[in-house]
C-alpha positions in Angstrom: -29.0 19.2 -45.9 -31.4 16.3 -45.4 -30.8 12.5 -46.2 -33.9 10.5 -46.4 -35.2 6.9 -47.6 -37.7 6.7 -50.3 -41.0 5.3 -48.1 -41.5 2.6 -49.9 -37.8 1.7 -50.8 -37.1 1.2 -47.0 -33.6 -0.5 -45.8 -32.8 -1.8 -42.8 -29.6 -3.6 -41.0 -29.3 -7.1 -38.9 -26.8 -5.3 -37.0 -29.3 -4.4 -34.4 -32.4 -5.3 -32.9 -34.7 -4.2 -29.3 -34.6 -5.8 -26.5 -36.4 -6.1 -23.0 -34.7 -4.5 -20.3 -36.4 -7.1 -18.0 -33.5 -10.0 -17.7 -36.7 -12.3 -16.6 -37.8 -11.7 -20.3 -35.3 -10.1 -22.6 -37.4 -10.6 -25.7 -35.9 -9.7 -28.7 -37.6 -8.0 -31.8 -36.7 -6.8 -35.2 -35.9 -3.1 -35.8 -38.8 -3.3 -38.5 -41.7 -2.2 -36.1 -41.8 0.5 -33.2 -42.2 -1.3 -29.9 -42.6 1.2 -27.0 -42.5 -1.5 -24.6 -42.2 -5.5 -24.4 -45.0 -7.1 -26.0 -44.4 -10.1 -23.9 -44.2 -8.7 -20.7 -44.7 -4.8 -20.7 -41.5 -3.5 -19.7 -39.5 -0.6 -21.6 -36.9 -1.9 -24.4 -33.4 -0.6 -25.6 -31.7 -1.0 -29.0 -29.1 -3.3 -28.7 -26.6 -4.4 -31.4 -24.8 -7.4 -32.3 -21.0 -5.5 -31.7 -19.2 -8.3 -33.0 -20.1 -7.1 -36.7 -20.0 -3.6 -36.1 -17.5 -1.9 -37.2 -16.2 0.2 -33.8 -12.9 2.5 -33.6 -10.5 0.7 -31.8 -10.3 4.1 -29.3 -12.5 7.3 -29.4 -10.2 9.8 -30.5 -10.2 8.0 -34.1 -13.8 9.7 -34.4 -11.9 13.1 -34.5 -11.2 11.8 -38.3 -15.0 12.5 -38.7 -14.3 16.1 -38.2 -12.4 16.1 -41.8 -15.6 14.8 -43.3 -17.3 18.1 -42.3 -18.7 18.4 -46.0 -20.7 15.0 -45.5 -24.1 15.7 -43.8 -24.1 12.7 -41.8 -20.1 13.6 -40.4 -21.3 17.0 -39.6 -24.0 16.0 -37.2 -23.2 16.0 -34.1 -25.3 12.8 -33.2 -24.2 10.8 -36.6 -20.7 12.0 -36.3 -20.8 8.9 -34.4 -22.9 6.7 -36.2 -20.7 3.8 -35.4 -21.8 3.9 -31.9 -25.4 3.6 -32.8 -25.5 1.6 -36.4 -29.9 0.9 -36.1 -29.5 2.2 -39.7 -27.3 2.7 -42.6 -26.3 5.9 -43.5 -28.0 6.3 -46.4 -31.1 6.7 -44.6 -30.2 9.0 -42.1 -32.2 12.2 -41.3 -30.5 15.3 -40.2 -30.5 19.1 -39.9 -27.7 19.5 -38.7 -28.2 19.1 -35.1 -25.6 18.7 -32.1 -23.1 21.7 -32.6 -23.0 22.2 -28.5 -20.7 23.2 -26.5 -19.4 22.4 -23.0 -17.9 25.5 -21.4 -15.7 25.6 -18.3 -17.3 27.9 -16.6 -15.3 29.0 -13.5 -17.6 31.8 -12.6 -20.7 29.1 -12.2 -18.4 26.8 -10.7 -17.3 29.6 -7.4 -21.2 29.6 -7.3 -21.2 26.0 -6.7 -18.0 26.0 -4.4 -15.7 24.1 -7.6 -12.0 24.4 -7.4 -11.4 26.5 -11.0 -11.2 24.3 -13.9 -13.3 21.5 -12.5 -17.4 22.8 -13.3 -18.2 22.4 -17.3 -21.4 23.2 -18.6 -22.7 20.8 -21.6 -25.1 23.9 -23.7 -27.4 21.6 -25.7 -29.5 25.2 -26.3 -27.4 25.4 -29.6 -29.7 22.5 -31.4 -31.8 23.6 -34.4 -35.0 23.7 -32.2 -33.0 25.0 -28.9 -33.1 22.1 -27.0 -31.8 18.3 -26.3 -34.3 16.7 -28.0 -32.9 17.2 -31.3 -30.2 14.6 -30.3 -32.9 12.3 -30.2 -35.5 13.5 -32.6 -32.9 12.9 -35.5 -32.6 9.6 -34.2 -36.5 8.6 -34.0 -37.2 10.6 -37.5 -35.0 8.4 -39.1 -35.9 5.3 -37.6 -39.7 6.7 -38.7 -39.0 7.7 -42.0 -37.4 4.0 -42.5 -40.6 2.5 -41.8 -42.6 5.1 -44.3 -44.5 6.4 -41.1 -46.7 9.5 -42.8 -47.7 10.8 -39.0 -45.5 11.2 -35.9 -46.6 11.9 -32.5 -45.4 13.2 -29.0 -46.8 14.6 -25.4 -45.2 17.5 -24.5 -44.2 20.0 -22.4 -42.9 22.2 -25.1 -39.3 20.8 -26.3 -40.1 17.7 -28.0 -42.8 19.1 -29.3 -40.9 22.0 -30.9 -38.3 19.7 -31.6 -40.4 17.5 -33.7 -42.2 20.1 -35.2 -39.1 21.3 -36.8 -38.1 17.9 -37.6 -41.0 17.4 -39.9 -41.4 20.9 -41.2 -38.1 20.9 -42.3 -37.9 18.0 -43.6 -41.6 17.4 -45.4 -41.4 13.5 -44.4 -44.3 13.4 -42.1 -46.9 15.3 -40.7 -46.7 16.4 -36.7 -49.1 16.0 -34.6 -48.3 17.1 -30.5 -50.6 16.6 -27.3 -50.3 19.1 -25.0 -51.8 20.2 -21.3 -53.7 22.9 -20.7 -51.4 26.0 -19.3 -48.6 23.7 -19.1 -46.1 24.5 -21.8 -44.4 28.2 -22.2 -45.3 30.4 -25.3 -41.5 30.3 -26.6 -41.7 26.1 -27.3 -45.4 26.7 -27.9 -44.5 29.0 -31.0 -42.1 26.9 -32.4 -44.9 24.0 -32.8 -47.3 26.5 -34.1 -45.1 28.1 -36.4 -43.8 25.1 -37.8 -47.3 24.0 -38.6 -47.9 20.6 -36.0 -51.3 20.0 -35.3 -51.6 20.9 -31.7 -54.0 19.2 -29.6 -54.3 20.6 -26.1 -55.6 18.2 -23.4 -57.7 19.1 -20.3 -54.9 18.0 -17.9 -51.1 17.6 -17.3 -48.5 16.0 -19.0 -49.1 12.6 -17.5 -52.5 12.9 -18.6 -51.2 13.7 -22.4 -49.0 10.9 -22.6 -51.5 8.2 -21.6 -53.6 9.7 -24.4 -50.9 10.2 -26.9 -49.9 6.4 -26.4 -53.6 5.6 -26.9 -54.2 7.4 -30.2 -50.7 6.3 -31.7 -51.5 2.7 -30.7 -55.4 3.0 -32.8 -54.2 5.2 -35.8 -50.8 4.1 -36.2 -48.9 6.9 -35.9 -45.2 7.0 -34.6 -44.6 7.9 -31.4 -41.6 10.2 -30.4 -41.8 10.2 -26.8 -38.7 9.3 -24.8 -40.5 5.3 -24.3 -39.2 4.8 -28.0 -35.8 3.6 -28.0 -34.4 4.6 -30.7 -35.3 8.5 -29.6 -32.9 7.7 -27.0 -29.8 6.3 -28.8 -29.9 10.1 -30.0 -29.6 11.1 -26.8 -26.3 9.0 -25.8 -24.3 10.9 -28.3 -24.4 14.5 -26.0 -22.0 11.8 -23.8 -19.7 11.6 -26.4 -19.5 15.0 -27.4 -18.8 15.8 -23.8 -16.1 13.3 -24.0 -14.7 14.3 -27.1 -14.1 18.4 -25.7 -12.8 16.7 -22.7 -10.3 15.2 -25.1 -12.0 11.2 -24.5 -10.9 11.7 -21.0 -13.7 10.5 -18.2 -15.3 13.2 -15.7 -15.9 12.4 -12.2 -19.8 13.4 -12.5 -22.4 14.1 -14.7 -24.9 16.0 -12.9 -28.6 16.2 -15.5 -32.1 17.6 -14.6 -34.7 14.7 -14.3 -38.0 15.1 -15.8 -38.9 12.0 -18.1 -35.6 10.4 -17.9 -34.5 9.9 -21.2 -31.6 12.2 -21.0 -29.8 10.0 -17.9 -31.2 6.6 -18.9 -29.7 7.4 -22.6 -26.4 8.7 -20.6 -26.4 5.4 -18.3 -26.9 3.2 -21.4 -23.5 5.3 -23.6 -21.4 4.7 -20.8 -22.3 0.7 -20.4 -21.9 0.1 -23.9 -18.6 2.2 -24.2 -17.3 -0.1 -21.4 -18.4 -3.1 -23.0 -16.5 -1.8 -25.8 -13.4 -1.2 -24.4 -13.6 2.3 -25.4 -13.2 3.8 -21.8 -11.8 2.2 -18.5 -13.9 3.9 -16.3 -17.4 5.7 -15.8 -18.1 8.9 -14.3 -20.8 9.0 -11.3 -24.4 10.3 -11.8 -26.5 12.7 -10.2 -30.3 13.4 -11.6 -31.9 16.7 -10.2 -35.9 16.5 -9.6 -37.7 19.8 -9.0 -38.8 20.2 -5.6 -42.5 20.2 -7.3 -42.1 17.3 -9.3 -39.7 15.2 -7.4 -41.1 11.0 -8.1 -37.9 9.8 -8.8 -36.3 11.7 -5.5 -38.8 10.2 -3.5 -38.5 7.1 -4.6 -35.2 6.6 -5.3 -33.7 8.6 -2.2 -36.7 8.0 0.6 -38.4 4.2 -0.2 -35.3 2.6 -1.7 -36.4 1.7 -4.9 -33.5 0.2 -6.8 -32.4 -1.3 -10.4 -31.3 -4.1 -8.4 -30.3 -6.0 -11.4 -33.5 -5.7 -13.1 -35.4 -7.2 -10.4 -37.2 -3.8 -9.3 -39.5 -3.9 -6.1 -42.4 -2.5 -7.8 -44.6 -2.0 -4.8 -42.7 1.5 -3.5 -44.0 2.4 -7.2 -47.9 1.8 -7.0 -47.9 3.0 -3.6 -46.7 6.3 -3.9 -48.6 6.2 -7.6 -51.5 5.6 -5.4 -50.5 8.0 -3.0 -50.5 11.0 -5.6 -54.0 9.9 -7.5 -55.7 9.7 -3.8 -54.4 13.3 -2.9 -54.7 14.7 -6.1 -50.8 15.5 -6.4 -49.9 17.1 -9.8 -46.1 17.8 -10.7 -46.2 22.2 -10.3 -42.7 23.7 -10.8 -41.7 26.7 -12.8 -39.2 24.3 -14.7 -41.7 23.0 -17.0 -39.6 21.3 -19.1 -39.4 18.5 -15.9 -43.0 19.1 -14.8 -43.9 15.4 -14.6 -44.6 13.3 -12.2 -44.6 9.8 -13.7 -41.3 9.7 -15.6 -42.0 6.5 -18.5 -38.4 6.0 -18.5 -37.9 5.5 -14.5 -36.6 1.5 -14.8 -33.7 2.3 -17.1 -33.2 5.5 -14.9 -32.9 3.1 -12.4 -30.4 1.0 -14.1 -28.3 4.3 -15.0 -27.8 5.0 -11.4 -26.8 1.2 -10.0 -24.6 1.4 -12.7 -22.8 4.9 -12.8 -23.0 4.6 -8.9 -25.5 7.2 -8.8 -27.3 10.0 -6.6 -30.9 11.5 -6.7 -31.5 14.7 -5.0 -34.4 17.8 -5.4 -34.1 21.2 -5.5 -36.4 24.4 -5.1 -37.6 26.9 -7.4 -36.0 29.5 -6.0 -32.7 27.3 -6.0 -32.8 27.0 -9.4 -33.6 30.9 -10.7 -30.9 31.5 -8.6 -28.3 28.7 -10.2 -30.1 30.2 -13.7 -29.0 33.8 -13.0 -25.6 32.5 -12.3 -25.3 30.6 -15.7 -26.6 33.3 -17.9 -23.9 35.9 -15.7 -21.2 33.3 -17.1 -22.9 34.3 -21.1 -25.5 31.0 -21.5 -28.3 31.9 -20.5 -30.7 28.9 -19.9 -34.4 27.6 -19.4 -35.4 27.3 -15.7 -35.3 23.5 -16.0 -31.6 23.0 -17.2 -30.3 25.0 -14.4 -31.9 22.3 -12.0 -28.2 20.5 -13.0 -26.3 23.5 -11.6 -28.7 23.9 -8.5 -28.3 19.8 -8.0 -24.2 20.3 -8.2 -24.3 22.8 -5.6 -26.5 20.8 -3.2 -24.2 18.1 -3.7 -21.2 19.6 -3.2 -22.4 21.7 0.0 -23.0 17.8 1.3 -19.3 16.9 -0.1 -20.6 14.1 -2.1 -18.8 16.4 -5.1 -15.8 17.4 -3.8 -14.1 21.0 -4.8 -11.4 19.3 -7.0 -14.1 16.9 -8.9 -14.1 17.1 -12.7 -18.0 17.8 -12.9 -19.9 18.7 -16.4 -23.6 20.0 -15.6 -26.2 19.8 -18.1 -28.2 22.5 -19.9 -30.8 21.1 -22.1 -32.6 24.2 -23.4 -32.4 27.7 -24.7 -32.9 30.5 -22.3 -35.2 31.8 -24.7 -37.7 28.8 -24.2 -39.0 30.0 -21.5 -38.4 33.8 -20.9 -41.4 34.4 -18.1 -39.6 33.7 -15.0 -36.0 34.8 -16.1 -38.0 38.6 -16.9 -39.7 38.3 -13.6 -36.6 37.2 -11.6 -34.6 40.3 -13.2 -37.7 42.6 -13.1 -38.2 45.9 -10.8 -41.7 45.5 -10.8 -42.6 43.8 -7.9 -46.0 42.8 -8.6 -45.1 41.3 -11.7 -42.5 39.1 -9.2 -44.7 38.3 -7.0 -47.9 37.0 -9.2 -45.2 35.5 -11.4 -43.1 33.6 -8.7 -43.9 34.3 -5.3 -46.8 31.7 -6.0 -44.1 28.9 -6.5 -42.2 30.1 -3.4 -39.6 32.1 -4.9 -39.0 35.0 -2.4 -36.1 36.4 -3.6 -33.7 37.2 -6.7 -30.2 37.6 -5.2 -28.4 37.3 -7.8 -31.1 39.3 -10.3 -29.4 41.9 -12.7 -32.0 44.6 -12.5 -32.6 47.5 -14.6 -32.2 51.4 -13.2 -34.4 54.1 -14.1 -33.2 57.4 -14.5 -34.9 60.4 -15.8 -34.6 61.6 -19.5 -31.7 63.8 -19.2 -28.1 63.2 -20.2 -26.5 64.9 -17.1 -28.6 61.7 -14.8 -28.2 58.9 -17.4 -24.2 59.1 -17.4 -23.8 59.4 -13.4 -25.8 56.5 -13.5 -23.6 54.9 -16.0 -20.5 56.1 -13.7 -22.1 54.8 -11.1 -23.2 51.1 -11.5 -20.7 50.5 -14.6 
């Protein structure tokens, strides 16, 4: 079921409003126009609200009386189940298709693999979403915030999941028309159907994904089209809720870390920015640590966080480290090349309130290998969730971290998984496959040498006498 504003009947609320996220500047700005950054002075922006006249649960587990109101499309989301945490618009105008009915698992089985005490490793499966990803958390969010301000085209770069996400979004619900930028052989055929099928106007770039959002922000700033990329903020006060869902199966009680892949950095700037505001609330007493996990092949915030220092450091960020490694990569030619191409990027728009996510949750960067994280990915779909290559960089990340005993065995630690398995199938086949040339052309290019944890198929001749002693034998 879908709930929608009439275009030209649009509604809005004084309870919120963006703001800069540079304390130097903090403009404010009405929730009445898209800004994808400060028109004073450049810098990203967050939707902020006046919490004095919102109307918040005195404690978290009163939103469990939501669950009663599982008839009402807006309760049934999973993301405006908790509307009172983000309140940008009244619920009358709120778009949804049902998204955020996830899961977090404990998975003990992943959780040997990382070297967890049993109990301690949950996996967060945001796979279950509508389009089989995250980005529906966020997509609802931006949609509605879209359709609000009678928007008749939306817009995204892409390296496959917001553009399938938003796809759906506007197929399903006939508001607006999709349109996604894409690079060339940089997005996998599973998210690349989705778009198609779902009838978005796909426009594929000579180049990467930086290259498409430069472009993207370009052509939606001259025709006027919404943008859906992660530097809108409301897109991200979608994202926050996949905290509190985690919360809420934890019964509202606070892990020690929340270990999240890094591509873009919505997904931990949106975390970073739940857990301040449910501390401002009152609504927890305490905030779990962060760890973001870069890809080995696209590692910027790594490098810059973990090797040149570059800190949040109240808002005051030393922006030199920036531009020289910037510069570094354009002089050198450096292009973000990992088979998780969901975090393929190299310039992450969101990497100042990534920033700020990490000062305040206490935070650690770290980077991981391809081959570290087919093997974490084999591991997660043995435990029965099987996983794109880019969500298992979270699993990969936790073991790292925990071989360094910055996470220690008892830890309470919930990893991440932001998309389907079946988003990208290449290199889960090729990992599992007995065809060694197809292993080889299809990963040994990325450095993946091995599968040691790969489930491979046996062949056995035609003949019932051979196919049950191999049955007998291996089962």
């Amino acid at each position: 079921m879908i709930q929608s504003a009439q275009q030209h009947n649009m509604t809005r609320t004084d309870l919120a409003f963006q703001r800069c996220i540079n304390p130097d500047c903090a403009a404010t700005f009405d929730t009445g126009k898209l800004h994808t950054s400060c028109p004073k002075c450049g810098n990203l922006l967050d939707v902020a609200y006046d919490w004095d006249r919102v109307a918040v649960p005195e404690k978290l587990s009163d939103f469990e009386a939501m669950w009663s109101q599982r008839f009402n499309p807006v309760r049934f989301s999973g993301v405006w189940r908790f509307h009172e945490l983000l309140p940008f618009v009244p619920q009358k105008n709120i778009v949804t298709v049902g998204e955020g009915q996830t899961l977090l698992q404990q998975a003990d089985a992943v959780g040997k693999f990382v070297g967890m005490d049993a109990g301690q490793l949950h996996l967060q499966y945001e796979g279950m979403n509508p389009s089989g990803s995250f980005k529906d958390n966020g997509m609802c969010a931006a949609i509605t915030h879209a359709n609000l301000l009678g928007a008749e085209r939306a817009a995204c770069a892409s390296t496959g999941n917001t553009s399938a996400s938003l796809a759906l979004y506007c197929s399903a619900t006939q508001l607006m028309k999709a349109i996604i930028f894409i690079g060339s052989g940089k997005i996998s055929y599973g998210k690349l159907s989705q778009a198609l099928d779902y009838g978005a106007l796909t426009v594929q770039l000579a180049g990467d994904f930086d290259d498409a959002m430069i472009r993207v922000r370009e052509v939606a700033e001259q025709l006027g089209i919404y943008l859906v990329n992660s530097v809108n903020p409301f897109r991200l006060e979608g994202q926050k809720t996949i905290m509190f869902r985690v919360l809420e199966a934890l019964r509202w009680e606070v892990p020690d870390w929340i270990v999240v892949p890094g591509g873009n950095l919505g997904n931990s700037s949106s975390f970073g920015k739940a857990f301040m505001e449910l501390k401002q609330l009152g609504l927890i007493d305490r905030v779990p640590r962060l760890a973001v996990i870069n890809a080995s092949g696209a590692d910027t915030l790594y490098e810059l966080h973990e090797r040149r220092g570059v800190r949040w450091n109240g808002g005051h960020v030393n922006l030199d480290p920036i531009r020289e490694y910037n510069d570094y990569m354009d002089q050198n030619g450096i292009k973000a090349d990992t088979l998780a191409s969901a975090i393929e990027i190299n310039r992450p728009v969101n990497l100042k309130k990534c920033l700020r996510a990490l000062e305040f949750c206490d935070g650690v960067v770290r980077q991981v290998s391809d081959q570290e994280i087919l093997d974490a990915k084999a591991k997660v779909g043995a435990g029965g969730f099987g996983c794109e290559p880019a969500s298992a960089a979270s699993v990969a990340g936790a073991k790292v971290l925990r071989r360094e005993g910055v996470i220690a065995a008892s830890d309470r630690v919930v990893c991440v998984l932001t998309g389907h398995e079946l988003k990208d199938p290449t290199a889960t086949v090729a990992y599992h496959t007995t065809d060694q040339d197809v292993f080889h052309k299809t990963l040994g290019s990325r450095g993946v040498t091995k599968a040691s944890h790969a489930n491979k198929a046996i062949a056995v001749p035609n003949e019932l006498d051979d196919i049950i002693k191999a049955i007998q034998l291996y089962a």
